[in-house]
C-alpha positions, 0 to 999 in steps of 0.5 A: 500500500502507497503510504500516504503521508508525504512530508508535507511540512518539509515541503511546505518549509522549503516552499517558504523559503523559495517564496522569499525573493531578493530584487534590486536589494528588495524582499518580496513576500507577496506569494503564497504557498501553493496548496497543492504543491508536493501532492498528488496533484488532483487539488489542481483538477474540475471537480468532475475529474476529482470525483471521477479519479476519487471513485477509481482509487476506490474501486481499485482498493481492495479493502476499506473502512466505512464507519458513521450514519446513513438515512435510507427509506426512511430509517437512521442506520449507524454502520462501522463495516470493513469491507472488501472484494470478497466480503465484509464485517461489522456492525449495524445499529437502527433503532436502538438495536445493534446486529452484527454482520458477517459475509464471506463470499456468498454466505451471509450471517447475522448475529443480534440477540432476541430482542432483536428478532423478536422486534422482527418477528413481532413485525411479521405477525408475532406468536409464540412460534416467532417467540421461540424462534427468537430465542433460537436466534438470539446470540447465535450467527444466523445462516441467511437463505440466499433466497430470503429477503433479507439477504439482498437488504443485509448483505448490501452493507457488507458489499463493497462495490454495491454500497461504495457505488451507491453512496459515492455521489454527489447531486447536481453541479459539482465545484471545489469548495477548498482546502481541509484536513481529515485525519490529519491527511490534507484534502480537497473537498468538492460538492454538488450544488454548493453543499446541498448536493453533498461534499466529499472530502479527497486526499491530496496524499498518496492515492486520491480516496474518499475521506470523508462524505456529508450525503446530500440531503442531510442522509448521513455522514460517513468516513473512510479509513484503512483503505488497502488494508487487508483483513481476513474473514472466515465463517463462525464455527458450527456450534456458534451459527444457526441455520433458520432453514426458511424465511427470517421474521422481517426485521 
């Protein structure tokens, strides 16, 4: 992985003292330091070229961190997921309710305790069969059929490509909006529509990945970290995972 840090205070220093100049026995110090001198060069692009290369380099990952909150039909989710190409983990809290997530290739578990799928359950119709069925369920991670409903909504969040694609776009005309720092990485951020379209934060440091994200709308706000740093996956043993067999309770 291209380390992303670049010494941009040397740089930075060096930049001062050239800016210095001697004219007929007079010193000048009218320049300023260029923002996007020593960086990775995207600051000095149109917006529209800034995203597009932003969503190659994120693409190009093989992995990444997504943490923080996200409005979706109508619901809050808080997400802190490590994804990558084959897979993800993490945690997913809606409602006042956490459920963990787990993806390695096809195979998709969940993992909440009986509240939470009694919740589920309750939604679907309730009874005393959804109650012991929660209970099975609870603490446990939970098979989900491939072909259940709540495959296709859960293992959206461990999706890298599907919720990358989804979330790294801004509305209406895109500009530059200036210079920032995220994590401590320089950035330039641009947005659509002067900020009601969204900003997107992008590193001037090593490759020009998404930082951070204000989703249009006021839907949530997201940051990205650890981009490139792999991370092993695995399914839960047999005596940790239930296989429910048929449809989950909705949830």
């Amino acid at each position: 992985m291209t380390p992303i840090r670049q010494g941009r205070n040397h740089r930075a220093a060096l930049a001062s003292v050239t800016c210095v100049l001697a004219v007929t026995g007079t010193v000048l110090t009218g320049c300023a330091e260029d923002p996007n001198e020593g960086t990775n060069g995207v600051g000095r692009l149109p917006a529209e070229k800034i995203q597009a290369k932003t969503r190659t380099a994120a693409e190009s990952a093989g992995a990444v961190r997504v943490h923080g909150s996200v409005v979706s039909g109508g619901r809050s989710y808080a997400l802190d997921m490590r994804l990558k190409t084959d897979g993800g983990e993490g945690s997913v809290t809606t409602e006042g309710t956490t459920f963990r997530l787990l993806r390695v290739g096809e195979q998709l578990f969940v993992k909440a305790d009986a509240e939470f799928w009694s919740h589920g359950a309750a939604q679907g119709g309730g009874g005393k069969a959804d109650a012991a069925a929660a209970a099975k369920l609870g603490g446990k991670f939970v098979k989900v059929p491939q072909g259940d409903p709540s495959y296709k909504k859960f293992s959206g969040f461990t999706d890298k490509g599907v919720l990358l694609d989804g979330l790294l776009t801004l509305h209406g005309k895109l500009a530059t909006e200036g210079h920032d720092e995220q994590a401590g990485i320089h950035t330039i951020r641009i947005s659509g529509d002067k900020g009601s379209g969204g900003t997107l934060e992008v590193s001037l440091e090593g490759k020009p990945y998404p930082l951070r994200l204000e989703r249009a709308g006021e839907a949530g706000t997201l940051t990205f970290s650890a981009w490139g740093q792999d991370f092993s996956l695995r399914e839960p043993e047999k005596n940790e995972t239930v296989d429910y067999g048929r449809q989950l309770p909705s949830s």
